[in-house]
C-alpha positions in Angstrom: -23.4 1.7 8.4 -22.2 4.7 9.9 -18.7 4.3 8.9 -16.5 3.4 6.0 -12.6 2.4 6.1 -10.8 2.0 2.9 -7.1 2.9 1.7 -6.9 6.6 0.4 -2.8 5.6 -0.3 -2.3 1.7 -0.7 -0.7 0.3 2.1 0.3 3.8 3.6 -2.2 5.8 4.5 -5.9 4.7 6.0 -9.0 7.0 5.3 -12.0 6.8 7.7 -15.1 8.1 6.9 -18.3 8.8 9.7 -21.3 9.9 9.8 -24.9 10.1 11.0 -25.2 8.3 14.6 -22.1 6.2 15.6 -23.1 3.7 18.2 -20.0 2.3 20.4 -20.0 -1.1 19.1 -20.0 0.7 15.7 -16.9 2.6 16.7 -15.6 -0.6 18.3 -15.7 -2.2 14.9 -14.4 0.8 12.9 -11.6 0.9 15.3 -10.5 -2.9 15.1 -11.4 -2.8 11.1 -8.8 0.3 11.1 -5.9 -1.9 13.2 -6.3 -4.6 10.4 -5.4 -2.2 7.6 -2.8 -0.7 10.2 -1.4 -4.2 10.3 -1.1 -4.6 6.8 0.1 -1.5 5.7 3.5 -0.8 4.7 6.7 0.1 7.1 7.6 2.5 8.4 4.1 4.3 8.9 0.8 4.1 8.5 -0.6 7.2 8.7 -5.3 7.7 9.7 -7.0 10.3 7.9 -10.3 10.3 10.1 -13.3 12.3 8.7 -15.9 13.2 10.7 -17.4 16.3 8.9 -20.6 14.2 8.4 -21.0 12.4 12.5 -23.6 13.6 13.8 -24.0 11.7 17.2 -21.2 9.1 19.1 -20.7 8.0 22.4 -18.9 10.6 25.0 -17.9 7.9 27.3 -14.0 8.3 27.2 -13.7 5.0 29.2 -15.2 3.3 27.3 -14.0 4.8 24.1 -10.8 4.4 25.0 -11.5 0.6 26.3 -12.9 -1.0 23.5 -12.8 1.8 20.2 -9.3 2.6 20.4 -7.5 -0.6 19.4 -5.9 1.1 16.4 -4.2 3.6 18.0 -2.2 0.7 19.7 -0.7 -0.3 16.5 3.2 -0.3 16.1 3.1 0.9 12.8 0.6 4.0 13.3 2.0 7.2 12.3 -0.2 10.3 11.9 -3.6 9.9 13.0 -5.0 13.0 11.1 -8.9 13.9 11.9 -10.7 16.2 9.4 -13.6 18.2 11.6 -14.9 21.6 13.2 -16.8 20.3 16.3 -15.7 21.1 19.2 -16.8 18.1 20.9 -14.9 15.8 18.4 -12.2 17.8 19.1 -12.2 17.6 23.3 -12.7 13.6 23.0 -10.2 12.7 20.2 -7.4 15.2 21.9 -7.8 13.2 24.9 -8.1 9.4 23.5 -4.8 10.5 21.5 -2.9 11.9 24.7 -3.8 8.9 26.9 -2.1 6.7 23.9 0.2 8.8 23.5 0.2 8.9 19.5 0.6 11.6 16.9 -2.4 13.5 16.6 -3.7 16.7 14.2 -7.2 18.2 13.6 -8.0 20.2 10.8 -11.0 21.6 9.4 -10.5 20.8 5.9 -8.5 17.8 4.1 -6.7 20.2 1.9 -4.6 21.5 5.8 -4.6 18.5 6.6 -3.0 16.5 3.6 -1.2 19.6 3.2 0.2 18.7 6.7 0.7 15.4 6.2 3.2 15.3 3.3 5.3 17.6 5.2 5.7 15.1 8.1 6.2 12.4 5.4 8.4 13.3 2.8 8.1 9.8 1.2 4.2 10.7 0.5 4.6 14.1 -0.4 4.5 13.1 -4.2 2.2 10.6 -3.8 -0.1 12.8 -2.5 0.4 15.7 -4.7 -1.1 13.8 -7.7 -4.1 12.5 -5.8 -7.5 14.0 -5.7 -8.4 15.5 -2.3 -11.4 14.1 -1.0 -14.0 16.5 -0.2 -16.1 16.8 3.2 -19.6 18.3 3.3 
């Protein structure tokens, strides 16, 4: 499987891990696998902390990415959507998915910026996240 979604913060913040080849019904599934945890998470936010350091292929369709792979970024309860990468084409296609849902959005190259980021917009994680180990990204 070229994906992995798990909790990285119970109930508050999602991780998302990629890598290798992402085929769209992959990121179709990783999408509406992220909107469950979204759904269950806790108010007031959820917040995404995408990691694509290791994706090495996906589709570059933005209609259809934005048709049938973006079903989490529809969620009422999304805060941050956070993506951890330094390709440029990652970049290009998540900055536009995000704008055309209008949600908050972030890119950094490395998780320490971008947890770093994310306690400051979340003061209620800011501990939380102080205390946890920061994943690393190859």
């Amino acid at each position: 499987m070229g994906y992995e979604i798990s909790w990285y913060v119970p109930g508050r913040v999602v991780k998302a891990v990629f890598s290798g080849d992402i085929t769209l019904q992959e990121a179709e599934a990783a999408s509406e696998e992220t909107a469950q945890f979204i759904q269950s998470g806790e108010l007031p936010f959820v917040h995404l902390l995408a990691d694509t350091t290791r994706l090495e292929r996906f589709p570059t369709n933005l209609n259809l990415l934005n048709r049938s792979a973006s079903k989490h970024l529809w969620q009422p309860k999304l805060g941050w959507t956070i993506v951890i990468s330094t390709n440029s084409t990652t970049r290009f296609i998540s900055g536009i998915i995000t704008q055309v849902a209008r949600v908050r959005f972030r890119m950094f190259p490395t998780y320490t910026d971008g947890l770093s980021f994310l306690a400051d917009q979340d003061a209620s994680l800011r501990e939380i996240l102080s205390k946890l180990p920061v994943p690393t990204a190859s």
